[in-house]
C-alpha positions as CSV (number, residue, x, y, z in Angstrom):
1,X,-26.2,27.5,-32.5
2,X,-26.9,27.5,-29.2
3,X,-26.3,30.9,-27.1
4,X,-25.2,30.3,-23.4
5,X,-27.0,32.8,-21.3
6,X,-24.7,34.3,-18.4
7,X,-24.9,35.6,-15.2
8,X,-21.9,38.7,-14.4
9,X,-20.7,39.2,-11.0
10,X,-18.3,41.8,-9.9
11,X,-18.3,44.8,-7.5
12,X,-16.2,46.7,-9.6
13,X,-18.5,48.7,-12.7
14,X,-15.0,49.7,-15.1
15,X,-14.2,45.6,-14.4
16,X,-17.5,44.1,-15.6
17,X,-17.4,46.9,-18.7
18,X,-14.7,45.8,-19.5
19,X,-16.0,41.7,-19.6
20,X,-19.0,42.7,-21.1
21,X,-17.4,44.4,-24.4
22,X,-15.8,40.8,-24.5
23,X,-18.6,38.4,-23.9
24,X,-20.6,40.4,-26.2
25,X,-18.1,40.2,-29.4
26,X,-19.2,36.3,-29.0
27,X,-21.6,35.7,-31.1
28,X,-22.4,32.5,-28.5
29,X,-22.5,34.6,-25.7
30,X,-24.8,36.7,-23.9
31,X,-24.9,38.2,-20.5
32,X,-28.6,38.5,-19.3
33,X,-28.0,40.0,-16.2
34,X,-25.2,41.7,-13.9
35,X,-24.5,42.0,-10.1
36,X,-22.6,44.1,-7.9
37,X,-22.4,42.1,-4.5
38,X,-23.5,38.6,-3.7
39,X,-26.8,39.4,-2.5
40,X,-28.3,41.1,-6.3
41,X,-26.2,38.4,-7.5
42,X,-28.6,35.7,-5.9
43,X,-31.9,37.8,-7.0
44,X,-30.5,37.7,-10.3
45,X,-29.5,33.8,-10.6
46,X,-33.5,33.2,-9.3
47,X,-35.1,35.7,-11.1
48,X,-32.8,34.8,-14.8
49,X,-31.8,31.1,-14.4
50,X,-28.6,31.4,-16.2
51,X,-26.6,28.9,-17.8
52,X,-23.6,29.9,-16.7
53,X,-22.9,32.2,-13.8
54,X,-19.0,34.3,-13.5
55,X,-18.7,35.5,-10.5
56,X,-15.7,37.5,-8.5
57,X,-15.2,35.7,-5.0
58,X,-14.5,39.4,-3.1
59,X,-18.1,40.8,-3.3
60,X,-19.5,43.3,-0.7
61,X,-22.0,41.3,1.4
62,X,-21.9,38.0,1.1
63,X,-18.7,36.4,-0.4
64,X,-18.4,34.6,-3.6
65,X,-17.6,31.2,-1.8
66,X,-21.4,32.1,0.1
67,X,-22.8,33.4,-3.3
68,X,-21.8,29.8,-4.6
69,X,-23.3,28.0,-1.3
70,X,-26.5,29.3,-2.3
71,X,-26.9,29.1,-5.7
72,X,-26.0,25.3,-5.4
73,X,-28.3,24.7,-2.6
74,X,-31.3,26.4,-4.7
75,X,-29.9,24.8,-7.9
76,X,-28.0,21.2,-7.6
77,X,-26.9,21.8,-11.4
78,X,-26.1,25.1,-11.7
79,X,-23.0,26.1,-13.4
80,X,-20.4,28.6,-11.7
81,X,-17.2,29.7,-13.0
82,X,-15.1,32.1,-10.6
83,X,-13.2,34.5,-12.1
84,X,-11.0,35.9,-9.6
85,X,-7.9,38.2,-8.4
86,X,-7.0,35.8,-5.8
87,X,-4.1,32.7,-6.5
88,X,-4.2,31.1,-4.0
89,X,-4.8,27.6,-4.7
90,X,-7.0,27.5,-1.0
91,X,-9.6,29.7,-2.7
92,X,-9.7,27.4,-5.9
93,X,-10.4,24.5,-3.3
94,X,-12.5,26.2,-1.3
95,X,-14.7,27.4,-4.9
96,X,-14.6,23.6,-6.0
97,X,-16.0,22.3,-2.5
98,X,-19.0,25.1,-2.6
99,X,-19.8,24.1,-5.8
100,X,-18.3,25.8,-8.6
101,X,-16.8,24.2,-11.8
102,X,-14.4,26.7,-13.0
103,X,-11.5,28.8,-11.4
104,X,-10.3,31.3,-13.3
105,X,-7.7,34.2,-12.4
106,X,-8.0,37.1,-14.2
107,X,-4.3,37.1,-15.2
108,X,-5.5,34.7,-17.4
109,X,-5.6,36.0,-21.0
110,X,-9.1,36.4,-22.6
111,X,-9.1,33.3,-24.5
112,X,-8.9,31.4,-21.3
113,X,-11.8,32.7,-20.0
114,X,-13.8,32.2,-23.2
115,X,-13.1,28.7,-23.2
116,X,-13.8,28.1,-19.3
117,X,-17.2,29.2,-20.1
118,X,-18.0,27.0,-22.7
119,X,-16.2,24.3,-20.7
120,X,-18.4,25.1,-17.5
121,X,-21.6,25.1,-19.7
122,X,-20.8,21.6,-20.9
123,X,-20.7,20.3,-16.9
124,X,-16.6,19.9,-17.3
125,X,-14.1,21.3,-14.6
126,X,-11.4,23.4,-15.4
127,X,-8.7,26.0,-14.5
128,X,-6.0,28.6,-15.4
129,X,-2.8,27.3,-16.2
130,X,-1.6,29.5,-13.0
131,X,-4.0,27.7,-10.4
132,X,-3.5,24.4,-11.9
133,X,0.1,24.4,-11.4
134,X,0.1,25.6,-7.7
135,X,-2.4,22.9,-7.3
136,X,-0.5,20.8,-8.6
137,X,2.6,21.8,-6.4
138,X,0.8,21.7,-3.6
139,X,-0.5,18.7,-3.5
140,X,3.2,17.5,-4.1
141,X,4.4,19.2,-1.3
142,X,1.6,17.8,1.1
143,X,2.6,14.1,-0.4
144,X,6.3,14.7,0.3
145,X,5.3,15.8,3.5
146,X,3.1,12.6,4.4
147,X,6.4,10.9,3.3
148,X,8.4,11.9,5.8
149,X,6.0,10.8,8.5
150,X,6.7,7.1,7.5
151,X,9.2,4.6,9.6
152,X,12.1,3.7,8.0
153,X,10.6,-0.1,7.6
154,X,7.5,1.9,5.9
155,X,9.4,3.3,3.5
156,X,11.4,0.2,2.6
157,X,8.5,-1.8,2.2
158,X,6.5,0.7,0.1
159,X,9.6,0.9,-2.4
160,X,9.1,-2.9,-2.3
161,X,5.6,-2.2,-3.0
162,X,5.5,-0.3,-6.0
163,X,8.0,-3.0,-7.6
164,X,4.7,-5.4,-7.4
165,X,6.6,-7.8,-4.7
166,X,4.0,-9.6,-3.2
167,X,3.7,-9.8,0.7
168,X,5.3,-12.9,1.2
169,X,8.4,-11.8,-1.1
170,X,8.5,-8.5,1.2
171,X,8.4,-10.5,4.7
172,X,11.0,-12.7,3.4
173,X,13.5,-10.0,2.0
174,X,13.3,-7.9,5.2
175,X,13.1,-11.0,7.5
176,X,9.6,-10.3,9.5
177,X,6.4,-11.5,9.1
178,X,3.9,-11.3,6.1
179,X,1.6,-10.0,9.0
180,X,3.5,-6.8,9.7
181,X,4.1,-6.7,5.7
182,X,0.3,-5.9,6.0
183,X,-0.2,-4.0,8.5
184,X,2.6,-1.7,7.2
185,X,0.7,-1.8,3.8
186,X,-2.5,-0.4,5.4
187,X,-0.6,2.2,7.6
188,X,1.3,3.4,4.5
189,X,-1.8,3.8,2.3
190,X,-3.5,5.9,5.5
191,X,-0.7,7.8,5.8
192,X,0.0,8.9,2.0
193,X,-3.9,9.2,2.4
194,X,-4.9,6.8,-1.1
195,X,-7.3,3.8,-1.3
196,X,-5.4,1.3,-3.3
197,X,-1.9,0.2,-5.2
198,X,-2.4,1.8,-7.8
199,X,-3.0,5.2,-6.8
200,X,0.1,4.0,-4.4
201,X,2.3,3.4,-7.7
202,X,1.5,7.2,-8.7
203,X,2.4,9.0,-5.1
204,X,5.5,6.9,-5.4
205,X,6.5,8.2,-8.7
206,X,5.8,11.6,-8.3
207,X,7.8,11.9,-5.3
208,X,11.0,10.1,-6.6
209,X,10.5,6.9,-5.0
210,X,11.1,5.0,-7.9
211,X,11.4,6.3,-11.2
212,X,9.5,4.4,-14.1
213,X,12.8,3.3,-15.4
214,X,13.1,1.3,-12.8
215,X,9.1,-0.2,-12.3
216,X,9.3,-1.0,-15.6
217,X,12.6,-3.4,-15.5
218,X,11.5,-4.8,-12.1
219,X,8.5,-6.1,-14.0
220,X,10.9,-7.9,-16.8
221,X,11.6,-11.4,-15.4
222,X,14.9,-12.7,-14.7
223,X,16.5,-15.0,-17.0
């Protein structure tokens, strides 16, 4: 069985006793070193090479988001999972871009944590239930709010769109040229920021544009 050899980072002692007596009832699990700010944190990752490093993103000195800047640009493949106070969906964003694989709050109950390791150590992304969700909602609300900015003739033609109506169909049900057909096409996809129909077809969706009810009878042919 192979043991996965952690990094712990947290400023706060009673906190990281308190992971420790976890981690170490794993029989998969060992911490090999600890930290108490960013900057021990980044002697420890070169002096220990860890498989896995936890770390808090409120350290004294250098922040965790820095912490994570570092490690990566010593170690392209290091592993980092943040385990962290903060809920905020920008700081799970924020982690991701520096580098880290995992965002964990600590909410989260101890089983969640335990399985983000083993997920991290295996090179997969993942994330409490909690941060996933406000993600999630916040990506929706961002969408929706990229919506609005289209034209009235931008938002009839992507509804025309996502039925699969090709340009020519489009041009000739709203009476203008195929030519503004694509040049709406391209300003809608910039706008909703995606690269291609399909991903066009999902935004759509998800924001009540069309339901799948009703793509999936505008692709039945009439009799």
């Amino acid at each position: 069985m192979t043991t996965i050899r952690i990094l712990l980072v947290d400023d706060h002692a009673i906190v990281r006793e308190g992971y420790l007596s976890l981690l170490a009832k794993q029989s998969d699990l060992q911490v090999v070193a600890e930290a108490a700010d960013g900057i021990q944190a980044y002697q420890r990752f070169k002096e220990c090479s860890p498989d896995v490093v936890i770390t808090d993103l409120s350290l004294p000195g250098i922040s965790g988001l820095e912490l994570i800047s570092r490690i990566k640009q010593r170690d392209a493949n290091a592993k980092i999972l943040v385990f962290s106070m903060h809920q905020n969906p920008s700081f799970a964003l924020q982690a991701s871009r520096a580098g880290a694989l995992g965002y964990i709050t600590k909410s989260s109950p101890p089983e969640v944590l335990l399985r983000a390791i083993h997920e991290v150590y295996c090179g997969r992304r993942t994330l409490s239930a909690d941060i996933a969700q406000a993600l999630a909602l916040e990506k929706l609300g961002s969408e929706r709010m990229a919506l609005e900015t289209l034209t009235v003739r931008e938002f009839e033609i992507l509804r025309l769109l996502v039925e699969a109506r090709t340009t020519e169909d489009i041009a000739q049900t709203l009476n203008i040229s195929p030519k503004t057909v694509s040049n709406c096409h391209y300003l809608i996809k910039r706008k909703l920021d995606v690269a291609g129909d399909i991903e066009l077809t999902r935004v759509a969706i998800r924001l009540n544009v069309i339901s799948l009810l009703e793509l999936s009878l505008s692709a039945i042919p009439a009799d």
